[in-house]
C-alpha positions as a Markdown table, in Angstrom:
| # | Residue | x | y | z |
|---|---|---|---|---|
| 1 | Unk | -1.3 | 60.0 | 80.0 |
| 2 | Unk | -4.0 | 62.2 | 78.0 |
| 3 | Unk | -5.5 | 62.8 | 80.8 |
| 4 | Unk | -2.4 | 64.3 | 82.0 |
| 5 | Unk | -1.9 | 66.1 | 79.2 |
| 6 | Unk | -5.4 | 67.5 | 79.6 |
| 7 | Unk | -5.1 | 68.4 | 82.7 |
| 8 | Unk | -1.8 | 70.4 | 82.5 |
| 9 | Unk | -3.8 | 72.2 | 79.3 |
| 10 | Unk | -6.7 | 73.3 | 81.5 |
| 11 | Unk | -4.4 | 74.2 | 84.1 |
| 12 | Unk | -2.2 | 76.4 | 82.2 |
| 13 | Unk | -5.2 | 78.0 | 80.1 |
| 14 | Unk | -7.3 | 79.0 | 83.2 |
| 15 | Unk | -4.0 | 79.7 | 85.7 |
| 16 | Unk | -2.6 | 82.1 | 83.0 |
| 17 | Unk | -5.9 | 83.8 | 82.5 |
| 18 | Unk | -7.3 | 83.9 | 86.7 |
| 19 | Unk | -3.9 | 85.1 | 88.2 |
| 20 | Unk | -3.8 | 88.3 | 86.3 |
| 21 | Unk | -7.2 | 89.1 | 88.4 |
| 22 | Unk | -5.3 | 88.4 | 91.6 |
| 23 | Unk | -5.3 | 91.3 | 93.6 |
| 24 | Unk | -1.8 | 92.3 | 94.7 |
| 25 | Unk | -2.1 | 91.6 | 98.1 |
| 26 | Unk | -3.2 | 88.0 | 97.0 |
| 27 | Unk | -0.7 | 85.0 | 98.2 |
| 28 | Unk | 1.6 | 84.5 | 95.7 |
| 29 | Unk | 2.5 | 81.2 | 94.1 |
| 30 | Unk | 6.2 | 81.2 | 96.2 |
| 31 | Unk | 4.2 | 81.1 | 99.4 |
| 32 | Unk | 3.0 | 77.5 | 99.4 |
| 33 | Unk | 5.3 | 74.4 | 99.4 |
| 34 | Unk | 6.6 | 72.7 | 96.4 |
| 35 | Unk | 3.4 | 70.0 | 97.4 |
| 36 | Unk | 0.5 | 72.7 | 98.2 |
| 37 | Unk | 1.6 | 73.8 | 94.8 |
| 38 | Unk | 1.2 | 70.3 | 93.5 |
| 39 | Unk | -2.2 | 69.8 | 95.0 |
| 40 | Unk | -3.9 | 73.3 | 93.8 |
| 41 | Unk | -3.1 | 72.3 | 90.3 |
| 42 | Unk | -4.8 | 68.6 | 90.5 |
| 43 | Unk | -7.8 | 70.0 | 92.0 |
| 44 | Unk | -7.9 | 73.4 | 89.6 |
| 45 | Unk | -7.6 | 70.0 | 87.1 |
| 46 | Unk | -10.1 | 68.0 | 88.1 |
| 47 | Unk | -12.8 | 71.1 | 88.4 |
| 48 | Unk | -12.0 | 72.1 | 85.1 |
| 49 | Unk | -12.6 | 68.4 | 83.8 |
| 50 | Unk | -15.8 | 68.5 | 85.4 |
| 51 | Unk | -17.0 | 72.2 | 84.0 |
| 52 | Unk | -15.7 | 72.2 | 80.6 |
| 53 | Unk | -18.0 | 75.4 | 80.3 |
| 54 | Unk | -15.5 | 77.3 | 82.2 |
| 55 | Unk | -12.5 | 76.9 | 79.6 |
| 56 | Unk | -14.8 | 78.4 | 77.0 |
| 57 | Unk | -16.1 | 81.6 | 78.9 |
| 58 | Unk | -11.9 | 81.9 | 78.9 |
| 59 | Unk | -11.4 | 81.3 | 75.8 |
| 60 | Unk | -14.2 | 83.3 | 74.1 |
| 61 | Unk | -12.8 | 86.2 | 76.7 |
| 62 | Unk | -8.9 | 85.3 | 75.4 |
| 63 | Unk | -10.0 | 85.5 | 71.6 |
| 64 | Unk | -12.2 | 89.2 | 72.5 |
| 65 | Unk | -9.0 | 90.4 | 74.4 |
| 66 | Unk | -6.6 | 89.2 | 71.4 |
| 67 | Unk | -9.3 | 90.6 | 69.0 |
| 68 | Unk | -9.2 | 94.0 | 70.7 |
| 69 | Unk | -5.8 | 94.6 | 70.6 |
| 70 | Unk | -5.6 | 93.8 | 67.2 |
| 71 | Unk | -8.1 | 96.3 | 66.2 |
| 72 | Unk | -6.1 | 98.9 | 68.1 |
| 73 | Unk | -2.6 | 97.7 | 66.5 |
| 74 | Unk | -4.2 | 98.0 | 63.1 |
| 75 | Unk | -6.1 | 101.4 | 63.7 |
| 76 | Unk | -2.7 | 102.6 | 64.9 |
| 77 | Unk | -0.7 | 101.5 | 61.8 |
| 78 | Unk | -3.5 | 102.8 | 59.4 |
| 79 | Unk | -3.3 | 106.4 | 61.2 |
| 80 | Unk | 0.4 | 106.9 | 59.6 |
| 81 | Unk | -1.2 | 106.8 | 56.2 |
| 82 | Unk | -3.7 | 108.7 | 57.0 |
| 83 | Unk | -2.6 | 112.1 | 54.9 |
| 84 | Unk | -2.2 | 109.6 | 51.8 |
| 85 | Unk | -5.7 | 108.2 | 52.8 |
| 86 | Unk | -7.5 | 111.4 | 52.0 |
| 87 | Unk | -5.0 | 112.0 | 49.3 |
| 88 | Unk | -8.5 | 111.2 | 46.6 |
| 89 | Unk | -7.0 | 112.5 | 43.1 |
| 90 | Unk | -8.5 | 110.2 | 40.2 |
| 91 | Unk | -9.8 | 107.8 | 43.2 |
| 92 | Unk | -13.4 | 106.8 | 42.3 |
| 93 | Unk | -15.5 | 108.5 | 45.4 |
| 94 | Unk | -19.2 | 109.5 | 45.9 |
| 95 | Unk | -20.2 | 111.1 | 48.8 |
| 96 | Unk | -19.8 | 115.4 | 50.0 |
| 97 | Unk | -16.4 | 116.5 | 49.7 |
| 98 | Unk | -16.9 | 118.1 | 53.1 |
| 99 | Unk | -17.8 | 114.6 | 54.9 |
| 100 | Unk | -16.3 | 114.5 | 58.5 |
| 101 | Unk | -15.8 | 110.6 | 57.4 |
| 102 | Unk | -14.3 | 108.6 | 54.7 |
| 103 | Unk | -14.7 | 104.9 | 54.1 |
| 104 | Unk | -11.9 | 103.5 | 52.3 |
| 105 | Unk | -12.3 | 100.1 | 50.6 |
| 106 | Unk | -9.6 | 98.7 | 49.0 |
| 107 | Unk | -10.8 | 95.7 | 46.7 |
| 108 | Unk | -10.6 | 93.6 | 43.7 |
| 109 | Unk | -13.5 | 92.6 | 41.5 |
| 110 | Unk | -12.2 | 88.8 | 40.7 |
| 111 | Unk | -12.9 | 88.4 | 44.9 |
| 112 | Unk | -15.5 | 86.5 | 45.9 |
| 113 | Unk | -15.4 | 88.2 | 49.7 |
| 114 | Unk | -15.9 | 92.0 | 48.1 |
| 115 | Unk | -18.6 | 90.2 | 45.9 |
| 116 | Unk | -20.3 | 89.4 | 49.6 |
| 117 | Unk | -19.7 | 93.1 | 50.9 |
| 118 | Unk | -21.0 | 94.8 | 47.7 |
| 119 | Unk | -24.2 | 94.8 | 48.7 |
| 120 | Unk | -23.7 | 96.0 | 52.5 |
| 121 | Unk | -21.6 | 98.7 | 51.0 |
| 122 | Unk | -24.6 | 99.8 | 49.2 |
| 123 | Unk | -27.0 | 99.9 | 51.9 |
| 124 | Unk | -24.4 | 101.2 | 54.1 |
| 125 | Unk | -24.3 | 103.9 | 51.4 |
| 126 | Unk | -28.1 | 104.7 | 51.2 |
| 127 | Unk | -27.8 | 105.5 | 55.2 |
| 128 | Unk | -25.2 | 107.7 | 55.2 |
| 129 | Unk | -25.2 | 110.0 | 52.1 |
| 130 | Unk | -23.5 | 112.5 | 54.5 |
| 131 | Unk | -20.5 | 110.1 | 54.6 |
| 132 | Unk | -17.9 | 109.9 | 51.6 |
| 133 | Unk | -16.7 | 106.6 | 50.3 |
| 134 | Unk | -13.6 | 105.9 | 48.1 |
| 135 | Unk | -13.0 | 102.7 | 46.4 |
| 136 | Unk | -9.5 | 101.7 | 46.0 |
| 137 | Unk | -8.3 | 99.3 | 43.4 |
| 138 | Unk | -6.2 | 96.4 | 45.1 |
| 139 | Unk | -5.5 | 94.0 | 42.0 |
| 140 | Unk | -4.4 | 91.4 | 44.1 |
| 141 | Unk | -6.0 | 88.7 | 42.1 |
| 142 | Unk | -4.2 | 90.1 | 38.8 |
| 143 | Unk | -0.9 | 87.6 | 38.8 |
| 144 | Unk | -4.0 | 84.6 | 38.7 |
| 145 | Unk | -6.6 | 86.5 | 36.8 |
| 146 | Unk | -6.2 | 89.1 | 33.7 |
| 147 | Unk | -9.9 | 90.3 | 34.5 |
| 148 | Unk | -8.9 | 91.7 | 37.6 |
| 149 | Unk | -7.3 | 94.1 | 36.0 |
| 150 | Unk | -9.2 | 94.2 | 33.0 |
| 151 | Unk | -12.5 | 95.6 | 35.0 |
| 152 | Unk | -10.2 | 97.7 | 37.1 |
| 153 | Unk | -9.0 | 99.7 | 34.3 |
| 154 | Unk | -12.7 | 99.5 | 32.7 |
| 155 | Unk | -14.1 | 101.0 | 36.0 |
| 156 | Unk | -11.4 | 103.3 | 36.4 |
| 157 | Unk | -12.2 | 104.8 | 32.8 |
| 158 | Unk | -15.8 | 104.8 | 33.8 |
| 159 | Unk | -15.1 | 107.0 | 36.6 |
| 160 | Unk | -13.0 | 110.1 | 34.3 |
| 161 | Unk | -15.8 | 109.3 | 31.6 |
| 162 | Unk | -19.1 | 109.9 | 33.5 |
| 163 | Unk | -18.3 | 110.1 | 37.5 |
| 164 | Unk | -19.8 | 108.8 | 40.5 |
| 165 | Unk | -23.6 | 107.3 | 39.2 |
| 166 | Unk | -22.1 | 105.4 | 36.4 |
| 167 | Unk | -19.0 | 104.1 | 38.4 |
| 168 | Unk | -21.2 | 102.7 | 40.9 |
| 169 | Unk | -23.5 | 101.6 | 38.4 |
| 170 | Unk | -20.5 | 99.5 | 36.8 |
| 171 | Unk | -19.0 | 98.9 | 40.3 |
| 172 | Unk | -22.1 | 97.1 | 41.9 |
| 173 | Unk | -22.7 | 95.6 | 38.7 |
| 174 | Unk | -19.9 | 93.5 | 37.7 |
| 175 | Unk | -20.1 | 92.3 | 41.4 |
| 176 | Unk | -24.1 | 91.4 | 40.4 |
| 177 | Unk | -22.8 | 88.9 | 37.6 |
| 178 | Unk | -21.7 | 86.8 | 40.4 |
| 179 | Unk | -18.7 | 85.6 | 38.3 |
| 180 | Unk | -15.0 | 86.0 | 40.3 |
| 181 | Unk | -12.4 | 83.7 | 41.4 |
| 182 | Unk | -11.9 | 83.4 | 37.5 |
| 183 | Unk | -14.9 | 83.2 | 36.6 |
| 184 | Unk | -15.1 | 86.7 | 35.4 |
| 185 | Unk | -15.1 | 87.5 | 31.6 |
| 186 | Unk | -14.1 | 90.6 | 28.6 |
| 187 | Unk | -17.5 | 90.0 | 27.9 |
| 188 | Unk | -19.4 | 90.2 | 31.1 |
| 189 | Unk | -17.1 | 93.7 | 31.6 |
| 190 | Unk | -18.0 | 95.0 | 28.3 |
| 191 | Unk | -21.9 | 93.8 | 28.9 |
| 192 | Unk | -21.9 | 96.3 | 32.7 |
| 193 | Unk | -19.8 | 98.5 | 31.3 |
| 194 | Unk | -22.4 | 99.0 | 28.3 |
| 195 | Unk | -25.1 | 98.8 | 31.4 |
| 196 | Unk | -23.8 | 102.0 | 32.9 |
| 197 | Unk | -24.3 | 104.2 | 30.0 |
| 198 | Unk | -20.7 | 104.1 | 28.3 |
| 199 | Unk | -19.0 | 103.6 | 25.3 |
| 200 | Unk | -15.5 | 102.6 | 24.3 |
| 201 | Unk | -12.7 | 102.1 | 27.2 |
| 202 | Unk | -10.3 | 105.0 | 26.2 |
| 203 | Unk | -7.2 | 103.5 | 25.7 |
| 204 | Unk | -5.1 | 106.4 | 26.7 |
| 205 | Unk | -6.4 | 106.3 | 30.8 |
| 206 | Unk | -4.8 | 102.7 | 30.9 |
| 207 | Unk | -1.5 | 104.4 | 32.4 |
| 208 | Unk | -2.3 | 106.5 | 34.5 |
| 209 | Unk | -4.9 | 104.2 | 35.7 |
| 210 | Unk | -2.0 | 101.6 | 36.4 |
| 211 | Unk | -0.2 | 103.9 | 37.7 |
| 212 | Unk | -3.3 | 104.6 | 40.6 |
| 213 | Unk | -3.8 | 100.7 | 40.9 |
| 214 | Unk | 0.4 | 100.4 | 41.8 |
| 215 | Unk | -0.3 | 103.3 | 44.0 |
| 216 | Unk | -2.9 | 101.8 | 45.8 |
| 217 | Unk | -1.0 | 98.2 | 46.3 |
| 218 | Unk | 1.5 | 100.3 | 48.1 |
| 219 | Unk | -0.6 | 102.0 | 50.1 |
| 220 | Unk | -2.6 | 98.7 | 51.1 |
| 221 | Unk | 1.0 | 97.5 | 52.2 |
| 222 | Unk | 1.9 | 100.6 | 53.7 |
| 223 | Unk | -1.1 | 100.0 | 56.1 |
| 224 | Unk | -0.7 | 96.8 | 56.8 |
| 225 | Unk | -3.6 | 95.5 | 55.2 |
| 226 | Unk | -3.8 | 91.7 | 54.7 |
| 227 | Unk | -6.1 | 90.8 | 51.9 |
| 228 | Unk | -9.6 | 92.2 | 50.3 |
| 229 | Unk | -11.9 | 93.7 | 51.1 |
| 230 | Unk | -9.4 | 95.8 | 53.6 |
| 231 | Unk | -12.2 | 98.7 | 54.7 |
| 232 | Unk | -11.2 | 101.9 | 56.7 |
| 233 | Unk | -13.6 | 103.8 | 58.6 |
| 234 | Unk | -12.3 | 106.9 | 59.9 |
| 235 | Unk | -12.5 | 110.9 | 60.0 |
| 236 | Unk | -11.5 | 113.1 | 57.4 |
| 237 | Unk | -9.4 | 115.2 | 60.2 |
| 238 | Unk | -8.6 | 114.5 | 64.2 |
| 239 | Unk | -8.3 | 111.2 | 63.4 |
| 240 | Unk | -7.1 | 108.5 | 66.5 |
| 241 | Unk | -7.0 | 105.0 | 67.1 |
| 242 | Unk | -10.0 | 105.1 | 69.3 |
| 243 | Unk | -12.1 | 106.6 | 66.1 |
| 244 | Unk | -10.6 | 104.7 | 63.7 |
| 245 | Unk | -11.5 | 100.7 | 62.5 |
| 246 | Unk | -10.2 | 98.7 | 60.6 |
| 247 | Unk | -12.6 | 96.1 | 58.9 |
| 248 | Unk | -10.1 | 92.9 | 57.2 |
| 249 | Unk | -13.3 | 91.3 | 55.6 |
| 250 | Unk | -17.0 | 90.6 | 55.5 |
| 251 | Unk | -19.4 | 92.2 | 58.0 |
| 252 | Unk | -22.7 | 93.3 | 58.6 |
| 253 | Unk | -24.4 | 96.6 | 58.2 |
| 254 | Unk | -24.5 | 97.1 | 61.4 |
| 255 | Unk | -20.9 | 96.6 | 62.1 |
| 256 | Unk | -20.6 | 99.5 | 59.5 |
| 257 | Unk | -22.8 | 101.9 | 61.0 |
| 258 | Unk | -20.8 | 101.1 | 64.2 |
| 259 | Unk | -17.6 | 102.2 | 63.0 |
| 260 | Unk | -19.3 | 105.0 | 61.0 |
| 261 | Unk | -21.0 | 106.6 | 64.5 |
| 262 | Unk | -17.9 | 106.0 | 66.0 |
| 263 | Unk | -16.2 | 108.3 | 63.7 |
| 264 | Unk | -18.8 | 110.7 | 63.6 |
| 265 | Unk | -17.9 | 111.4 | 67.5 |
């Protein structure tokens, strides 16, 4: 019976992926009897059984083909936001104002994944000081974890206070303590924050830096981003889906630099 079972898998796997190869002047499945039909499958079957390796070449080429598209569908749905994207106003950035590419990261500081990308970010950074990058608060960790917010706000006033150098300074930093996942403290924010250079939060900047973070969780959702780090790589203008990638996660600097050349072109 599982050998049945296995049989009519490894059938169905490799006949659903070989027949859209067929050429169209190929015999088609309606020209052989009910029992040639019968026989074809036992012996596709039985080679399959016997080379295993052939059902993962398919697979690994099934997951690249399902991978593919889904890069496309998500470059596609990030284009419609892509006038809100370079929309930058009290979004911390560093990088030329003129850059013909933006890298978007939308991210929370309580996440243990954007804790992992902060340092590619920041070699990725050092290569390309032609490129701009915008960091986007996405407190998606705040309903768990008060911090989240907490060192949003904290960075966020950071940013008005004393710009790009000490942002980043306080950015890369509270990622540096190694505490998220609720681990994060007041105290390790207050310790970076004092790291960078700055005083006192400023109370006042808490609303209209809520008001950004809100923004930003519609925008994530408006792009159909799934979780943090969500990272866009695309042109500041003549942007397409071909230019455009969408990163959902943790990846090498080389995979950056990929997507970065590709939207220099």
């Amino acid at each position: 019976m599982m050998k049945n079972r296995y049989h009519a898998a490894a059938l169905s796997l490799a006949l659903s992926f070989t027949f859209t190869s067929l050429h169209a002047d190929a015999a088609a499945p309606a020209d052989f009897t009910a029992a040639q039909q019968a026989r074809i499958g036992e012996i596709a079957a039985d080679y399959l059984v016997a080379h295993p390796q052939v059902l993962i070449e398919v697979s690994k080429k099934l997951q690249a083909q399902q991978a593919a598209i889904k890069a496309q569908l998500m470059a596609q749905s990030v284009l419609k936001g892509h006038r809100l994207l370079m929309q930058l106003d009290g979004v911390p950035v560093k990088g030329p104002q003129n850059s013909k590419v933006i890298v978007t990261e939308f991210f929370d500081y309580e996440c243990i994944a954007c804790s992992m990308m902060a340092p590619v970010m920041e070699q990725v950074m050092t290569s390309n000081p032609d490129v701009r990058f915008a960091f986007r608060d996405w407190t998606i960790f705040a309903g768990r974890y008060p911090e989240s917010t907490q060192a949003s706000r904290r960075g966020l006033d950071i940013w008005k206070q004393k710009g790009a150098e000490a942002y980043m300074t306080y950015h890369n930093g509270i990622y540096r303590t190694g505490h998220n996942e609720g681990k994060l403290t007041a105290a390790d924010i207050e310790q970076v924050a004092t790291a960078a250079g700055v005083g006192a939060e400023n109370i006042a900047t808490r609303t209209p830096s809520d008001s950004l973070i809100e923004g930003n969780n519609t925008l994530a959702e408006l792009l159909g981003l799934t979780g943090t780090p969500g990272i866009i790589v695309m042109p500041a203008a003549n942007a397409t889906a071909d230019n455009t990638t969408v990163i959902p996660g943790v990846v090498s600097a080389q995979v950056m630099q990929q997507a970065i050349d590709n939207a220099m072109k």
